[in-house]
TORMI-263374 format. One line per field, with one value per residue (C-alpha): x, z, y. Coordinates in Angstrom, 2 decimals. Each point is the difference from the previous one (the first is absolute). Example, Ala and Ser with C-alpha at 12.3 -4.5 7.8 and 13.67 -1.06 7.14 Angstrom:
<atoms>
xx = (12.30 / 1.37)
zz = (7.80 / -0.66)
yy = (-4.50 / 3.44)
</atoms>
This chain:
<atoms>
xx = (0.00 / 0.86 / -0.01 / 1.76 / 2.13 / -0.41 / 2.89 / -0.38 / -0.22 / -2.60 / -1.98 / -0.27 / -0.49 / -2.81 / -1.33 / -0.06 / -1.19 / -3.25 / -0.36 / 0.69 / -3.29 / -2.16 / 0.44 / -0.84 / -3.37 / -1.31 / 1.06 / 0.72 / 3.41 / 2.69 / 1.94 / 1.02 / 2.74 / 2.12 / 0.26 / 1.26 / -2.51 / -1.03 / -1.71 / -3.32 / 1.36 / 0.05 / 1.28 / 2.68 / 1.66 / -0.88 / 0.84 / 0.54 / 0.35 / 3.40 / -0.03 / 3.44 / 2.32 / -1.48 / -3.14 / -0.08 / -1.83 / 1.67 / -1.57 / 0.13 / 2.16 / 1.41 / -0.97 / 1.94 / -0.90 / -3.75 / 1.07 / 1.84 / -2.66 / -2.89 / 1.68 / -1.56 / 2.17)
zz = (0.00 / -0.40 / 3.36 / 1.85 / -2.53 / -1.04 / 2.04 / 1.40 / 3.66 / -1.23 / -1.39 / 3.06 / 2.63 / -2.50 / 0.59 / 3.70 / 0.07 / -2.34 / 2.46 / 2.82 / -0.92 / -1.80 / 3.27 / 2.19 / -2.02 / -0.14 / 4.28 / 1.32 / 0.85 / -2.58 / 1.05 / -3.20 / -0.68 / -1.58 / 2.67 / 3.43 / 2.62 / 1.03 / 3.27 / 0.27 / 1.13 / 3.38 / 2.13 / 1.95 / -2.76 / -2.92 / -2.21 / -3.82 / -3.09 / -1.37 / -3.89 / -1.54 / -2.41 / 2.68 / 2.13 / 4.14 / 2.43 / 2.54 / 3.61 / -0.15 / -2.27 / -0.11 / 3.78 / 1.10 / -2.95 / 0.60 / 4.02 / -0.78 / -1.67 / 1.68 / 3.65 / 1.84 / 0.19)
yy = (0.00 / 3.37 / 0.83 / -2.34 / -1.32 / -4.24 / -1.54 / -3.03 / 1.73 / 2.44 / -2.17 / -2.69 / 3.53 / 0.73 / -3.17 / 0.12 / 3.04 / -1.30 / -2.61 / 2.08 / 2.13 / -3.39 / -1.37 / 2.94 / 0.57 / -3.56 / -0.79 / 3.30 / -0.90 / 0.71 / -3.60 / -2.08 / -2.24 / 2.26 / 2.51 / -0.81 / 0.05 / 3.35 / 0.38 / 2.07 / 3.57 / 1.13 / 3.02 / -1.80 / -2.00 / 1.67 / -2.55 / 1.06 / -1.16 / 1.45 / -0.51 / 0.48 / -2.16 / -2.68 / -0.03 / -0.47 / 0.84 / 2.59 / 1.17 / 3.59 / 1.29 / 2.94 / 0.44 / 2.37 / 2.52 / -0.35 / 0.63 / 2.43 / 1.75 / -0.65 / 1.48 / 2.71 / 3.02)
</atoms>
């Protein structure tokens, strides 16, 4: 494609992310078997899904920048 290029990695992120979203819309739960799983989000882990040139699930990245930005002065 165009936009993402058709390299082999590009083309198997494209098709987790398909699944990510086929999944999420039939069960409500993005979960498939070419995604790790990914824990339903809450406020003390914060688990995400971090999609780069691979895809994992992270608790709270980038904490300390959302901290840092959400502190009371």
């Amino acid at each position: 494609s165009a936009l993402n290029g058709s390299s082999p990695e590009a083309v198997k992120l494209a098709a987790a992310l398909a699944s990510s979203w086929a999944a999420f819309a039939a069960s409500g739960k993005p979960d498939n078997p070419l995604i790790p799983h990914w824990p339903a989000y809450d406020g003390n882990r914060r688990s995400t899904l971090v999609i780069d040139s691979t895809i994992a699930v992270s608790d709270d990245p980038r904490g300390a920048l959302r901290r840092f930005h959400s502190r009371s002065d």
